[in-house]
KOLMI-801912 format. One record per residue (C-alpha): residue number from 1; residue in one letter; x, y, z. Coordinates in Angstrom, 1 decimal. Layout:
<tifis>
NUM,A,X,Y,Z .
...
</tifis>
This chain:
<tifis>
1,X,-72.8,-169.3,-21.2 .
2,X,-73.4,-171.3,-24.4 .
3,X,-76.9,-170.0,-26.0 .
4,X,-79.7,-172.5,-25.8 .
5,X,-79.4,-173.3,-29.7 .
6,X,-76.0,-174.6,-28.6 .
7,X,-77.1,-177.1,-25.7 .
8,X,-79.8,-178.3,-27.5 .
9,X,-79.6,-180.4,-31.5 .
10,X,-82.2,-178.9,-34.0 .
11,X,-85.3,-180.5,-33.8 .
12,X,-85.4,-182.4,-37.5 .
13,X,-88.7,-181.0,-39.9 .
14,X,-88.2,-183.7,-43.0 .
15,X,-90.1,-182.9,-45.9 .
16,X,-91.8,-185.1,-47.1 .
17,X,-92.7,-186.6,-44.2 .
18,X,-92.6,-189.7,-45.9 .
19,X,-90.4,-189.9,-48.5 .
20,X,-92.2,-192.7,-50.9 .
21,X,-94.5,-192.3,-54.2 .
22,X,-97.9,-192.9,-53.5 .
23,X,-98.7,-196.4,-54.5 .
24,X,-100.3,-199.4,-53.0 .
25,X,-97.0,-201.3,-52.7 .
26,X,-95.8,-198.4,-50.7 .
27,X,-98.3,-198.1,-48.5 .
28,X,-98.2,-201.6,-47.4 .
29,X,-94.6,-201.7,-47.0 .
30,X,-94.9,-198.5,-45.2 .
31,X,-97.8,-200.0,-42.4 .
32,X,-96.4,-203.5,-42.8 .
33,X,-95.8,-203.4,-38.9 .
34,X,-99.8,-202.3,-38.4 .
35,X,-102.0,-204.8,-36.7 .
36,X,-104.9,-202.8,-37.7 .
37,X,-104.1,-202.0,-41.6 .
38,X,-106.3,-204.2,-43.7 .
39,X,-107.1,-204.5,-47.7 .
40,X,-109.9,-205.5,-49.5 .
41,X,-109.7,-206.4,-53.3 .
42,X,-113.0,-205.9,-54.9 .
43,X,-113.7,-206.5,-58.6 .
44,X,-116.0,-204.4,-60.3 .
45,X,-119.6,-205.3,-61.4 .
46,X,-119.2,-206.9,-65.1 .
47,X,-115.8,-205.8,-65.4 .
48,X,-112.9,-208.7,-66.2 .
49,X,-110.0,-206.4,-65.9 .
50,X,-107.7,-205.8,-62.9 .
51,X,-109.5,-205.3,-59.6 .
52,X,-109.4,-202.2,-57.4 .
53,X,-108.0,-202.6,-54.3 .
54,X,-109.2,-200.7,-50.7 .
55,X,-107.1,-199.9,-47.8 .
56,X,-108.3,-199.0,-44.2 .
57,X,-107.1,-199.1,-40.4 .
58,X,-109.7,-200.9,-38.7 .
59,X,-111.4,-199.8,-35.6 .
60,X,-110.8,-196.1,-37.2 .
61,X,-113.6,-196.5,-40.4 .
62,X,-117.1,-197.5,-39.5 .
63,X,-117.5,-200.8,-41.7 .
64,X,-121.0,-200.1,-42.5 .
65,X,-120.0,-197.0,-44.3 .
66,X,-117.6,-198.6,-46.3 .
67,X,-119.8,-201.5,-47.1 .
68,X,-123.0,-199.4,-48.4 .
69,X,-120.7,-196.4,-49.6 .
70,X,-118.4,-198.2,-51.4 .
71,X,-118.4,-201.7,-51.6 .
72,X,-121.9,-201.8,-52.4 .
73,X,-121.8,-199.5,-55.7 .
74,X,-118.5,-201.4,-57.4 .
75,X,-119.9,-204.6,-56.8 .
76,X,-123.6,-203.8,-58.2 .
77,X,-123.3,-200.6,-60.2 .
78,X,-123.1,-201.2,-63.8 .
79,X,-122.2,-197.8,-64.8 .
80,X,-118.5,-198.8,-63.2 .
81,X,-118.0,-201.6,-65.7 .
82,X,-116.3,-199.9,-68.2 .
83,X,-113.1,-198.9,-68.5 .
84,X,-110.5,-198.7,-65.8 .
85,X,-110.2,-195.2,-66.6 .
86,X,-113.3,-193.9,-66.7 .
87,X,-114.6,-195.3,-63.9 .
88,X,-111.9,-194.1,-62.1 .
89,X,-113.0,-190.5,-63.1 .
90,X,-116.8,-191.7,-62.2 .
91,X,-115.8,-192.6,-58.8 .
92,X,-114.2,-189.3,-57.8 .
93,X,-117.3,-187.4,-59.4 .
94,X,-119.8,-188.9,-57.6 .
95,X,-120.3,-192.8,-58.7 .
96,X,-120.0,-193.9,-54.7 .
97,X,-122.3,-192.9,-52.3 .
98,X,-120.1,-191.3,-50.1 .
99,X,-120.0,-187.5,-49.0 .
100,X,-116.0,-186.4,-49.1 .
101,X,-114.3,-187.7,-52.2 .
102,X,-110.5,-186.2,-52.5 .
103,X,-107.9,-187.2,-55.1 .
104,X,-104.5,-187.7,-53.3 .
105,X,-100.6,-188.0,-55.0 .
106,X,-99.0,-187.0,-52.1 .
107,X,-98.0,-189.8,-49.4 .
108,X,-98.0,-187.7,-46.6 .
109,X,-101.6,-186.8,-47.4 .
110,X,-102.8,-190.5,-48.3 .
111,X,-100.8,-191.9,-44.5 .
112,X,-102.8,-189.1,-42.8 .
113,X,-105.8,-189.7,-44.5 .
114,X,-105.8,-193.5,-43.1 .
115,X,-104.6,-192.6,-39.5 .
116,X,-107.6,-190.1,-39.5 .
117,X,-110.1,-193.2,-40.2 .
118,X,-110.5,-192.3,-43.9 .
119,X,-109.8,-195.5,-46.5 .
120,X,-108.4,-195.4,-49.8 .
121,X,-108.8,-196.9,-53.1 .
122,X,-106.5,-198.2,-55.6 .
123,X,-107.1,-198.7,-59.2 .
124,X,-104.0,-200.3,-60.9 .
125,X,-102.1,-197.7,-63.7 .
126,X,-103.8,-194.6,-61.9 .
127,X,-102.0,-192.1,-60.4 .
128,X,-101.9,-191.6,-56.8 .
129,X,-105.9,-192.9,-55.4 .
130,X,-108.9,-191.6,-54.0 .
131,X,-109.2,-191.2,-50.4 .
132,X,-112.9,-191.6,-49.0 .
133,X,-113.7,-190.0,-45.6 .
134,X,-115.6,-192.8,-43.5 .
135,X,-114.7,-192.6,-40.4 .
136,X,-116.5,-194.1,-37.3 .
137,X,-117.9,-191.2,-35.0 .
138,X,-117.4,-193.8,-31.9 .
139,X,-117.2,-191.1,-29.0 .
140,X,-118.7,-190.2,-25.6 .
141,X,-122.0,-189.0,-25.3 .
142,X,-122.9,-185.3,-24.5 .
143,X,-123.9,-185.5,-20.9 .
144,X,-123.4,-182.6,-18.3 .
145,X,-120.1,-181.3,-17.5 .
146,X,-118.6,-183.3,-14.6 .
147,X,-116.3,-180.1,-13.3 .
148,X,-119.0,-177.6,-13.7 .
149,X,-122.3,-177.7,-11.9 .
150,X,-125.2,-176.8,-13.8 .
151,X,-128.3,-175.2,-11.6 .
152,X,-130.2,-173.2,-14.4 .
153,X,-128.9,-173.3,-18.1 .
154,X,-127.8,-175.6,-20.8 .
155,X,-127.0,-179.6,-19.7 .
156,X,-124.8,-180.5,-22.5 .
157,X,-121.0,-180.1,-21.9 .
158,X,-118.3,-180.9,-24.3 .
159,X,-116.5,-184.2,-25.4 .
160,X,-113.7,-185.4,-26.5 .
161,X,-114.2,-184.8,-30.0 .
162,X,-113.7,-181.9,-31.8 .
163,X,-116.1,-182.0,-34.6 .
164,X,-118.9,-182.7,-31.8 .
165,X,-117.7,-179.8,-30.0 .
166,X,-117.5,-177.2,-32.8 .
167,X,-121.2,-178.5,-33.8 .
168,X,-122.4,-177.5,-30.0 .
169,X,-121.1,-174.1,-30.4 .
170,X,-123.4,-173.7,-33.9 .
171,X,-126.1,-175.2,-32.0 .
172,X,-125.7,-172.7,-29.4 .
173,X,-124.7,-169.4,-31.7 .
174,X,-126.5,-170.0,-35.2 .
175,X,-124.7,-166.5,-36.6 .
176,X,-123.3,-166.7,-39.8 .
177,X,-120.6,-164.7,-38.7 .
178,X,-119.0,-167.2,-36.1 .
179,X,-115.7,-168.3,-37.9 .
180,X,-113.6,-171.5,-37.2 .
181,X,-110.0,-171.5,-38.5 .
182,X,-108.1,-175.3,-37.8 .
183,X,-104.3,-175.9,-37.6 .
184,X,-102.8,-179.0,-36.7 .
185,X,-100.9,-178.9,-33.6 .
186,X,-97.8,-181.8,-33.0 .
187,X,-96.0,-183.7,-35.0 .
188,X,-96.8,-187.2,-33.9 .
189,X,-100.4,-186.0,-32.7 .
190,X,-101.5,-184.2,-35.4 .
191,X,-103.8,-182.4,-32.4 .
192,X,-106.5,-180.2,-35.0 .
193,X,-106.5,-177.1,-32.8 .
194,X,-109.8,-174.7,-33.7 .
195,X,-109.9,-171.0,-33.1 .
196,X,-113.2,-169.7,-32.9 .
197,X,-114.4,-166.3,-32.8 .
198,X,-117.4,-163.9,-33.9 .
199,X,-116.1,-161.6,-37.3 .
200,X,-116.7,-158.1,-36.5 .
201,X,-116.9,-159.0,-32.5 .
202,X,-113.9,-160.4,-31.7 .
203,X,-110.5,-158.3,-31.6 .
204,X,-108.6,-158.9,-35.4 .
205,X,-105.6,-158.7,-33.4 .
206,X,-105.9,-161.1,-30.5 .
207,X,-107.4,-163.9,-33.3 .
208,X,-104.1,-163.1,-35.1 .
209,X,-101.7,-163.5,-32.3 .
210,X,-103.5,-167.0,-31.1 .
211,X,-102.8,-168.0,-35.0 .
212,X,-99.0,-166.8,-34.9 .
213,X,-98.7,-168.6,-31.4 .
214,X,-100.1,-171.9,-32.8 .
215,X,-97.8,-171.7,-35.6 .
216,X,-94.6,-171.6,-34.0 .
217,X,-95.4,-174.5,-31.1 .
218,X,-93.1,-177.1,-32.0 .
219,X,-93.2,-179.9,-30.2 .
220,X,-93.7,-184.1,-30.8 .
221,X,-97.3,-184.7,-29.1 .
222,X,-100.2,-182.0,-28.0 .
223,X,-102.0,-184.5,-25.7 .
224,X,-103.1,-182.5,-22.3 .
225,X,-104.3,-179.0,-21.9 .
226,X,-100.8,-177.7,-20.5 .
227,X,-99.3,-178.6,-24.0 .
228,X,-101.6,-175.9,-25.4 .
229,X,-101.6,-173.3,-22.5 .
230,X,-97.6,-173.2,-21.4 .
231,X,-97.0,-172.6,-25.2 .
232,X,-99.5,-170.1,-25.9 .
233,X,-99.0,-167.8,-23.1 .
234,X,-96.6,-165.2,-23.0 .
235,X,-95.8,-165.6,-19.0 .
236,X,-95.1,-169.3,-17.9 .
237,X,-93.4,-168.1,-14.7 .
238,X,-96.8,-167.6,-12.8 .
239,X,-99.1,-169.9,-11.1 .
240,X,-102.4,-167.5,-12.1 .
241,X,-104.0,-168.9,-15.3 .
242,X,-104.2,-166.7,-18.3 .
243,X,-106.4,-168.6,-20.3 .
244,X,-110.0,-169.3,-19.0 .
245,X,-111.2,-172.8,-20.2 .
246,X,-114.9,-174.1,-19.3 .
247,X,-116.6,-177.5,-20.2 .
248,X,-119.7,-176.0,-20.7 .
249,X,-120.8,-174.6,-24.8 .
250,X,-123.0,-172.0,-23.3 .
251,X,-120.7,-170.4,-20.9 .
252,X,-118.1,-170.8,-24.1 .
253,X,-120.3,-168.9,-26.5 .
254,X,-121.1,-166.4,-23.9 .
255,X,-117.1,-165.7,-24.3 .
256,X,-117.4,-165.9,-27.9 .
257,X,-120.6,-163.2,-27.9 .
258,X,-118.7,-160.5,-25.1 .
259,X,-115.9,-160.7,-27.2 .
260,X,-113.5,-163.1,-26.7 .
261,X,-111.8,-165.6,-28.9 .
262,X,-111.9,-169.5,-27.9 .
263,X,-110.0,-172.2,-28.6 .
264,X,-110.9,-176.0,-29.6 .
265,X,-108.7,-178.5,-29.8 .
266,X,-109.5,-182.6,-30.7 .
267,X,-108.7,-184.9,-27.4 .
268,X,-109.7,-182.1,-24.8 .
269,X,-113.4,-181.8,-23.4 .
270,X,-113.0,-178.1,-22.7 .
271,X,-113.0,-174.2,-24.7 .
272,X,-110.5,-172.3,-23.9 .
273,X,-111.5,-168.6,-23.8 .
274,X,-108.6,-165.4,-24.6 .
275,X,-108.0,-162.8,-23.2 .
276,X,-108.1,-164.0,-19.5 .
277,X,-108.2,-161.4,-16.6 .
278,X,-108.1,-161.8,-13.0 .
279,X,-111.8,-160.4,-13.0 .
280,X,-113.0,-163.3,-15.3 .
281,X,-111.4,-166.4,-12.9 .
282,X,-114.2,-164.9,-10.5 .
283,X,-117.1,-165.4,-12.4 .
284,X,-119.6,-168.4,-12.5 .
285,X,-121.7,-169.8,-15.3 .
286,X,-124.6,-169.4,-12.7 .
287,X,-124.1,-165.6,-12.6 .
288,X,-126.0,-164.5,-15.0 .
289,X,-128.5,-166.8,-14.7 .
290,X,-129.8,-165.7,-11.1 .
291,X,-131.1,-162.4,-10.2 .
292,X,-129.0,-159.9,-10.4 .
293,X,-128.8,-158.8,-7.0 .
294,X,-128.0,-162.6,-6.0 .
295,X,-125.6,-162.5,-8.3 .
296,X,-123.4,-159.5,-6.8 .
297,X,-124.0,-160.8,-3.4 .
298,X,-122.2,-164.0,-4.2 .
299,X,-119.2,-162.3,-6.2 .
300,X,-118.9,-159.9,-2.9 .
301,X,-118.8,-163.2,-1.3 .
302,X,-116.4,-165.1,-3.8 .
303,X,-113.8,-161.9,-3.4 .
304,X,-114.5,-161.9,0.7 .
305,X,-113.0,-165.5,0.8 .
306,X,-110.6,-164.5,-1.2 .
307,X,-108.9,-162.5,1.1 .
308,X,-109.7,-164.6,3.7 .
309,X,-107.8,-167.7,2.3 .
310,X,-105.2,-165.8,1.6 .
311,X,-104.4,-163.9,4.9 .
312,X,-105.9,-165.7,7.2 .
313,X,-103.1,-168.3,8.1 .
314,X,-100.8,-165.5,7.3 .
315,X,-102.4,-162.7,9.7 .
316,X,-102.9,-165.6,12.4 .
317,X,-99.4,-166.3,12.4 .
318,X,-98.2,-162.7,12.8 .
319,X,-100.5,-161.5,15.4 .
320,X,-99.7,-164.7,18.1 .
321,X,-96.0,-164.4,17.0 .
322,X,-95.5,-160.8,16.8 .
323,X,-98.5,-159.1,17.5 .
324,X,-100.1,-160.1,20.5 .
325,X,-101.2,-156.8,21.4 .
326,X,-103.5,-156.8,18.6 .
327,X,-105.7,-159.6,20.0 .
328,X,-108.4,-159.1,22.6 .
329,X,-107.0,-160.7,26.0 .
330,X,-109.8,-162.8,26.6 .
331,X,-109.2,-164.5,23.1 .
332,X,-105.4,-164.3,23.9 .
333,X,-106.0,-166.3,27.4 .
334,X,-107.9,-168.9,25.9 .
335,X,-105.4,-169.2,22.7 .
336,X,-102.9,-169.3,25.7 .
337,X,-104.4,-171.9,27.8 .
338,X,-104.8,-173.9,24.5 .
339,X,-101.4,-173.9,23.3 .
340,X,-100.1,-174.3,27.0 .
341,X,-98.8,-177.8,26.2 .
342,X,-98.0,-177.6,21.9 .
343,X,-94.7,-178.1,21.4 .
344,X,-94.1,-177.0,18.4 .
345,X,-93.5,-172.9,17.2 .
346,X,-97.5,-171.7,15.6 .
347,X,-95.8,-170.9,12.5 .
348,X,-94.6,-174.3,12.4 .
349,X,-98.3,-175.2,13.0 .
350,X,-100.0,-173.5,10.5 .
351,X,-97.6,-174.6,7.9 .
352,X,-97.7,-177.9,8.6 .
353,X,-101.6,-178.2,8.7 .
354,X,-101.7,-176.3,5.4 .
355,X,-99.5,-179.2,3.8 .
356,X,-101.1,-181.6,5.1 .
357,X,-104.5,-179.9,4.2 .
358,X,-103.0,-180.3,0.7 .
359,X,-102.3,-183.8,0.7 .
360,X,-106.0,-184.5,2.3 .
361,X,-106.7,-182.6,-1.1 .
362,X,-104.1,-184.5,-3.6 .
363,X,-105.2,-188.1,-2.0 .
364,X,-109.4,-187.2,-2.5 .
365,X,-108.2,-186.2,-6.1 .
366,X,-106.5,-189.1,-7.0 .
367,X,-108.2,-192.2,-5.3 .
368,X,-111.0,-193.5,-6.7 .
369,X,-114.3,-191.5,-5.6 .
370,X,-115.8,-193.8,-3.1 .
371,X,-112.5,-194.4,-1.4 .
372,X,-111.4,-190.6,-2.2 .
373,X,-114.6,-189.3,0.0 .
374,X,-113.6,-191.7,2.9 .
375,X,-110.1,-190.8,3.1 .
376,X,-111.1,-187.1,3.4 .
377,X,-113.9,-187.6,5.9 .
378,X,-111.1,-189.6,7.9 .
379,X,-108.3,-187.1,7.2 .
380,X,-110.2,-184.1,8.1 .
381,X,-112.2,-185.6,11.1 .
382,X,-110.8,-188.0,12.5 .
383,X,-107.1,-187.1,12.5 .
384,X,-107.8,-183.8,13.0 .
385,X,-109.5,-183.8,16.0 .
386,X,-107.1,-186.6,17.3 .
387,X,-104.0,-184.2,16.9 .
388,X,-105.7,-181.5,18.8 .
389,X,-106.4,-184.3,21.8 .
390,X,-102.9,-185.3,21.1 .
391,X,-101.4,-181.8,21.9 .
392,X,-99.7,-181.5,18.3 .
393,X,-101.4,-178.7,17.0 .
394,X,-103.9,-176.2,19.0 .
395,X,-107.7,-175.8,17.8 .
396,X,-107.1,-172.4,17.2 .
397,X,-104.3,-173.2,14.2 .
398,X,-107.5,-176.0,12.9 .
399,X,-109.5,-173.6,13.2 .
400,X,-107.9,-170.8,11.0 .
401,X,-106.3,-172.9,8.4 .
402,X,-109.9,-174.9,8.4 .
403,X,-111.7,-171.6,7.5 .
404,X,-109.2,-170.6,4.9 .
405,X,-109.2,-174.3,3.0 .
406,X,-112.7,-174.0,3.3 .
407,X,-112.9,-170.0,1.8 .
408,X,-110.6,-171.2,-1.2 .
409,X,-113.1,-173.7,-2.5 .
410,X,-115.4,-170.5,-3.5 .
411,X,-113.7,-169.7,-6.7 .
412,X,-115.2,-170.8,-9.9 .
413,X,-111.6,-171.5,-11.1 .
414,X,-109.7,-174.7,-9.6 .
415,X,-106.5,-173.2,-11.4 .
416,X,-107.0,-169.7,-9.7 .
417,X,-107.7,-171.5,-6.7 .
418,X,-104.0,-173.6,-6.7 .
419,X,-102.5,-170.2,-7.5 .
420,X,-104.5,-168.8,-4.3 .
421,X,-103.0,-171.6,-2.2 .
422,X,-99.8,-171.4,-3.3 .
423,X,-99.1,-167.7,-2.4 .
424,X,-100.7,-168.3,0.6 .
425,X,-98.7,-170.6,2.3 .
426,X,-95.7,-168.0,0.8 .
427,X,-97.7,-165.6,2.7 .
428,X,-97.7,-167.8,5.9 .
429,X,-93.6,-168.1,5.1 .
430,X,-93.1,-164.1,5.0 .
431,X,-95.4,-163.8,8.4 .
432,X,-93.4,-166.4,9.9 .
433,X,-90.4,-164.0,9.3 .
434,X,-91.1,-160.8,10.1 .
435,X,-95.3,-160.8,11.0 .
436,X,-97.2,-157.5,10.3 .
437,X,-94.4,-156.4,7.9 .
438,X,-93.6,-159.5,6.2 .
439,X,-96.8,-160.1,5.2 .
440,X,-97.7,-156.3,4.0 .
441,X,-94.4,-157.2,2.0 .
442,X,-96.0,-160.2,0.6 .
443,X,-98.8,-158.4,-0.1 .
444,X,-97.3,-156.1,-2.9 .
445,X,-95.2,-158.0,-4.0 .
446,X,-98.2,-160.3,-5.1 .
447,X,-100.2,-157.2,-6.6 .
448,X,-96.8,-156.3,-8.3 .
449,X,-96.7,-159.8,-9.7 .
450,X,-100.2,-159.3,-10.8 .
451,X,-99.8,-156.3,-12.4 .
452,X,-96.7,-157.3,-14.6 .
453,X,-99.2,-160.2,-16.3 .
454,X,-100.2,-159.8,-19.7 .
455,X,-103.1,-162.1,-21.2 .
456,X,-102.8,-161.6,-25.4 .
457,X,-101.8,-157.8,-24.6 .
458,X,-104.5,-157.0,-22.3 .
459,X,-103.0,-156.4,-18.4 .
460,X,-104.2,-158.9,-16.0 .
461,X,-105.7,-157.0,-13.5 .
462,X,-108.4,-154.8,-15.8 .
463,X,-110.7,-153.9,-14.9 .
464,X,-109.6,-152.9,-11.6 .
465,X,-106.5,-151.0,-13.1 .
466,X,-105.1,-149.3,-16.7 .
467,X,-108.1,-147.3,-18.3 .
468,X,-111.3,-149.6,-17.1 .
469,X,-112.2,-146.7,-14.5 .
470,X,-114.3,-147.0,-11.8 .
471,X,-117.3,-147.8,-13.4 .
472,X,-115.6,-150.8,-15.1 .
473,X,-113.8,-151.4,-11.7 .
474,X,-117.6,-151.9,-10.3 .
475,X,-118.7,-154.2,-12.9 .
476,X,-116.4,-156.9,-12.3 .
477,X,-117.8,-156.9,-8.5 .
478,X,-121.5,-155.6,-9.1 .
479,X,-123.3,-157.3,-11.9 .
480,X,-126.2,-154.7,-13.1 .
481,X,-129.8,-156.1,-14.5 .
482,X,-128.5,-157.5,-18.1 .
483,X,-130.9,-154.7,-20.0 .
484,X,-128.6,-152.1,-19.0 .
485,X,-125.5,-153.5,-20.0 .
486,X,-125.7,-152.0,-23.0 .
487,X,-122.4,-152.5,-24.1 .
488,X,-119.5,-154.8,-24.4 .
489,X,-116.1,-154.1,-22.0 .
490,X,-113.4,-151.7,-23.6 .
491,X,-110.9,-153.6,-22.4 .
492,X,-111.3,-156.3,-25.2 .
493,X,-111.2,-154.1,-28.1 .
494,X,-113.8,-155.2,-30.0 .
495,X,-115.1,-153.6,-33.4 .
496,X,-118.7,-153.4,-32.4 .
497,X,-119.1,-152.4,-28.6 .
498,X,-122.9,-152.4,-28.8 .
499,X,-124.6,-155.6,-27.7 .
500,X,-128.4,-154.9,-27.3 .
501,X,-130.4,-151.7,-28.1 .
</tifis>
C-alpha cells in the first residue's frame, strides 16, 4: 500500500507569498485584474513636488474615513509641505488623523493589508509605504440568536464579525485576565481564528493543544464551522460532537468562567467551547437561569427522552418480531387486529417511517420557512394519517417512531441530536436482526464507542465515568442552588478550582 504522502503531491507553501518589491508599480500590476482596486493621487498642501499617491479596494475602506483621516490633513495641513521626507516621517508619527499607522516593506504584508480593507500610501523615493487601517465596519446587527431561544438572560447573540464578537465577550467578562491569542487560519481565507480563555482559570495545557492544532491545519479556505471542528478534533470517525459551540456571549463566557477555553473565528456567528463532554451537549442556556429544582426536573426530562428516542423504535421492533410474550395481550390483540392487513414486515415499517421522518426533517430545513412549515404540517398530518387508512404502515409503528422523533427534539444540541438519530435507526437495524439481543448488543457497543472519545484529553463520558465519582456523576443530572457550588469540575483541570466563597 503506497503511504498517503505517495498518493497525494505536496501541497506548495511559497515564501514570499508574493514574490515582488513593494512599490506602487507593483501593486498595480499585481491587482491590475481588480474591479474594485482604485488610486487617488493627492498633492500636498503648498507643496510643488511629486504627489503621494493612495491605494484602496473599494467597498472594503469606509470613504469617509479616508476622506477626513487622510485626505483631509495632506490637502489642508501645512505642517506636510515641506519636504518629501519629512513629511513622510510626520505622517507615520501622527500627522493624519487616523488611529493604526504601520510602516510596511514587505508585499505580502502591504496585499494583505488592502484585502483586509486597510489603504496604503505612496510617497515617490520612499521605501516600501504606510498602510492606514480604515476599514468599513459594514456588518449585521447584534440581534438575538436565531438557533438559541432566549427566555431569561442576555438578547445579544453573535455576528459574523470577529472583532464585534470578541468585544461582546469584554462586555460580558470585564477581567483583565481574559486573554485572546489570533492566528490566521487558510491560505486563501486568511480565516483570523481567536482563542480565548481566562489566565489562571483555564487549563495551560488544553489552550496549548488548541494552538498546536491551529497551527498545523493546512488547508486552501476555512469558510464553514466543519473546516475548524474536523481538523481540531482528535476523533473524526464519530457522529457525537466534541466541541460545544453556542450563539449566545453569555452562555460562551459562562464556558470561559467554569473553565473552558473558546474559540472565535471571523465568518462564523458562533463560540466554540473545549473540552466537550457528553454531559455538556445536555445542558441549556436556560438552566441556570430557572430555579434550581426546575432546572433538574427538565435535565431528568432531557436524559428520559433520550433513551426513549433511542430505544423506542428499536425495543418496538423486537418485542412484535421476537418478543411477543413481553406485551400485554390486550395490547397485542389490538396491535394484531391493526396490522391484520400491512403488508409489509414491522421492521420494515419502522425503518421506513424513520427515513421518511428524516426527510420531513431535511425538506422543513431547507425550504424557505413559510413553505418549510407547510410541507411539514402536510408531511406529518396529512400523509401520515393517509398511509395508516391506506394499510401501509399500522398506527402503532406512527405512533412509536412519532414519540421518538418527537423525544429527540429535547436536546439542547442539534449535533447531539443527529448523532442520536443516527444510532438509532442502527439500533432499529440490530433489533431487526436478532431483537432483545441485538439491541443489548447495540447498546454497548454505543457506550464502548462513547467511552473510547477523547475531547482535548479529557474522556467523553466524565462525569459519569474515570475519577468524577458519584457526586460529580449527580451533578451533571441534579443541578444544586448555585451558592453551593462552590467549586469548579475536576475534570477540566483548572489552576484555581474555587469559584465563589
Amino acid at each position: 500500500m503506497p503511504s498517503q504522502a505517495a498518493q497525494y503531491p505536496p501541497h506548495p507553501r511559497p515564501q514570499p507569498r508574493i514574490p515582488l518589491s513593494l512599490t506602487l508599480e507593483d501593486v498595480k500590476a499585481y491587482f491590475s485584474g481588480c474591479a474594485d482596486f482604485s488610486t487617488r493621487t493627492i498633492r500636498r498642501a503648498g507643496a510643488e513636488d511629486s504627489a503621494v499617491t493612495l491605494c484602496y479596494l473599494a467597498g472594503m475602506v469606509k470613504m469617509e474615513r479616508v476622506s477626513d483621516y487622510i485626505l483631509r490633513p495632506l490637502a489642508q495641513d501645512a505642517a506636510l509641505a515641506g519636504p518629501l521626507h519629512d513629511a513622510f516621517a510626520q505622517m507615520g508619527e501622527g500627522a493624519l488623523y487616523n488611529l493604526i499607522c504601520v510602516h510596511r516593506t514587505a508585499m505580502d504584508e502591504a496585499a494583505a493589508d488592502l484585502v483586509a480593507g486597510w489603504c496604503l500610501l505612496f510617497c515617490p523615493g520612499e521605501s516600501g509605504c504606510l498602510s492606514l487601517m480604515v476599514a468599513t465596519e459594514d456588518k449585521r446587527s447584534v440581534g438575538p440568536p436565531a438557533s438559541e431561544t432566549v427566555l431569561k438572560g442576555g438578547r445579544d447573540g453573535f455576528v459574523e464579525s470577529l472583532r464585534t464578537n470578541t468585544s461582546l465577550v469584554r462586555r460580558h467578562l470585564k477581567a483583565p485576565e481574559l486573554k485572546i491569542k489570533e492566528q490566521t487560519v487558510g491560505r486563501q481565507s486568511l480565516t483570523l481564528v481567536d482563542i480565548v480563555y481566562i489566565e489562571g482559570i483555564a487549563d495551560p495545557e488544553i489552550v496549548k493543544r488548541l494552538e498546536e492544532r491551529l497551527a498545523a491545519i493546512d488547508i486552501d479556505a476555512a469558510l464553514t464551522a466543519g473546516s475548524l471542528e474536523e481538523y481540531l478534533t482528535d476523533q473524526s470517525h464519530t457522529a457525537f460532537p466534541l466541541l460545544q459551540y453556542t450563539e449566545r456571549p453569555d452562555r460562551f463566557c459562562g464556558g470561559l468562567a467554569e473553565g473552558r477555553v473558546g474559540l472565535l473565528a471571523d465568518g462564523l456567528p458562533l463560540g466554540y467551547l473545549a473540552p466537550g463532554t457528553v454531559s455538556t451537549f445536555f445542558r441549556a442556556g436556560q438552566d441556570k437561569a430557572n430555579n434550581w429544582m426546575v432546572a433538574t426536573l427538565i435535565t431528568l426530562l432531557r436524559y428520559f427522552c433520550v433513551l426513549v428516542t433511542l430505544l423506542l423504535p428499536a425495543l418496538y421492533v423486537a418485542t412484535a418480531t421476537f418478543h411477543q410474550e413481553m406485551i400485554p395481550t390486550r395490547l397485542a390483540l389490538s396491535i394484531i387486529a391493526a396490522k391484520q392487513d400491512v403488508p409489509f414486515h414491522t421492521a420494515f415499517e419502522v425503518i421506513i417511517m424513520l427515513l421518511a421522518f428524516e426527510i420531513l426533517q431535511e425538506a422543513g430545513l431547507r425550504l424557505p420557512q413559510s413553505i418549510g412549515q407547510t410541507v411539514s404540517i402536510i408531511g406529518g398530518l396529512v400523509v401520515g394519517q393517509a398511509a395508516v387508512e391506506a394499510r401501509i404502515v399500522s398506527p402503532a409503528v406512527l405512533i412509536a417512531v412519532a414519540i421518538a422523533g418527537i423525544a429527540g427534539y429535547t436536546a439542547p444540541s442539534q449535533e447531539m441530536a443527529g448523532a442520536l438519530r443516527l444510532w438509532r435507526l442502527l439500533l432499529t437495524i440490530c433489533a431487526s436482526l436478532a431483537g432483545l439481543f441485538g439491541v443489548v448488543a447495540g447498546i454497548g457497543a454505543l457506550v464502548g464507542h462513547l467511552a473510547r472519545l477523547e475531547s482535548f484529553g479529557v474522556p467523553y463520558l466524565t462525569p459519569f465515568s474515570g475519577s468524577a465519582g458519584i457526586k460529580g456523576a449527580a451533578r451533571a443530572v441534579v443541578r444544586p442552588p448555585l451558592p453551593r457550588e462552590k467549586l469548579r469540575p475536576r475534570w477540566l483541570k483548572t489552576p484555581n478550582r474555587r469559584k465563589q466563597r
